[in-house]
Steps between C-alpha positions, in 0.01 A plus 500: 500500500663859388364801749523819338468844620449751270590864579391812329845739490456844290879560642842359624498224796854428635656223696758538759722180589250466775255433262286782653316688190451849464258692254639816323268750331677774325689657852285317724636154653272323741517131666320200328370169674720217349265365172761167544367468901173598392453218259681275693227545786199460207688156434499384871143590500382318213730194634251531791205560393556183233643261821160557658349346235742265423262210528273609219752593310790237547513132436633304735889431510654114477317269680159698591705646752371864539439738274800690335595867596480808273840637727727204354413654149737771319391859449649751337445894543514773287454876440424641186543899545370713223669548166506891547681435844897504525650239739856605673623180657871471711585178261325219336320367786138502523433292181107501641506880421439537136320763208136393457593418116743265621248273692378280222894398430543415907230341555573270178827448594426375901225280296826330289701485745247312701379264194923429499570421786140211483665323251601169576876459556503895478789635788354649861468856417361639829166447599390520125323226352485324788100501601204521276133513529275227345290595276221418714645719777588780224158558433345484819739768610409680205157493601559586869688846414265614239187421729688702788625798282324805598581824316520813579195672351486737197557886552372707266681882538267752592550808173725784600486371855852256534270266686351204483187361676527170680196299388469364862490784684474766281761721638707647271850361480780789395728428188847705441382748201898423392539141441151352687656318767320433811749477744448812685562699834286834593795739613506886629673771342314834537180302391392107510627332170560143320872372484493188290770238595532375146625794278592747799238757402241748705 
């Protein structure tokens, strides 16, 4: 199973050998949550939430004894960030972190790698090739996550307005007029104003 996180950059994100990102907006630099960490935690999550079903799911292992577990699986994570972004890393670590256009090619490439390292008298390469769903177990699993996906409603923008009303509870819910991110903070200059944590701007 490939995790990724896709993140919506209008600017520069850079990398310190910590690994700690930072966002930069023209002059303006500000501290980002890790996207890595972040889809890390969505894949520990889904782990979970997949164990707890593991009997529905899951055939049983040799024997009949006990069902398998989702954890002894391999998962890989991934962030796409968005074409117009630039990425500033220290050195070529992070291999996760990649362009959005790139994806397809990653993604195809963990697939081969995987499909490799199955074939019989192929060498150990990691933990690639080494488990596999049944087909059975495929499509049950299949079933489970599209039956449990819930998305996020549609938003239509409100004209003129740089807000959107939420279906649910029709409140509005404020857009950045620069590059219609959501991610924003009410601050306090000489008046109460939007400061959007995607492109930096009031």
């Amino acid at each position: 199973m490939i995790i990724i996180e896709s993140k919506s950059v209008t600017g520069e994100i850079q990398i310190n050998p910590q690994h700690e990102f930072v966002r930069v907006h023209g002059r303006k630099r500000t501290g980002m949550p890790s996207p890595i960490l972040q889809a890390r935690r969505q894949k520990d999550l889904l782990v979970k939430l997949l164990d707890d079903r593991k009997e529905e799911l899951l055939g049983k292992v040799l024997l009949g004894l006990g069902h398998a577990k989702f954890s002894v699986y391999d998962y890989e994570v991934m962030v796409a960030i968005s074409d117009q972004g630039i990425i500033q890393r220290p050195d070529a670590s992070l291999p996760e972190l990649v362009k959005a256009d790139q994806i397809t090619d990653a993604v195809s490439a963990i697939i081969a790698r995987h499909r490799k390292a199955a074939r019989l008298l192929s060498k150990v390469d990691g933990d690639y090739g080494l488990f596999k769903f049944r087909e059975d177990e495929f499509d049950r699993i299949v079933a489970f996550l599209r039956d449990a996906h819930a998305p996020l409603p549609e938003r239509e923008p409100q004209p003129g307005s740089g807000s959107a009303a939420d279906p649910e509870s029709n409140l509005p819910i404020y857009l950045c007029k620069h590059c219609k991110g959501e991610d924003l903070s009410i601050l306090f200059g000489t008046s109460y104003y939007f400061k959007c944590h995607d492109c930096g701007g009031n």
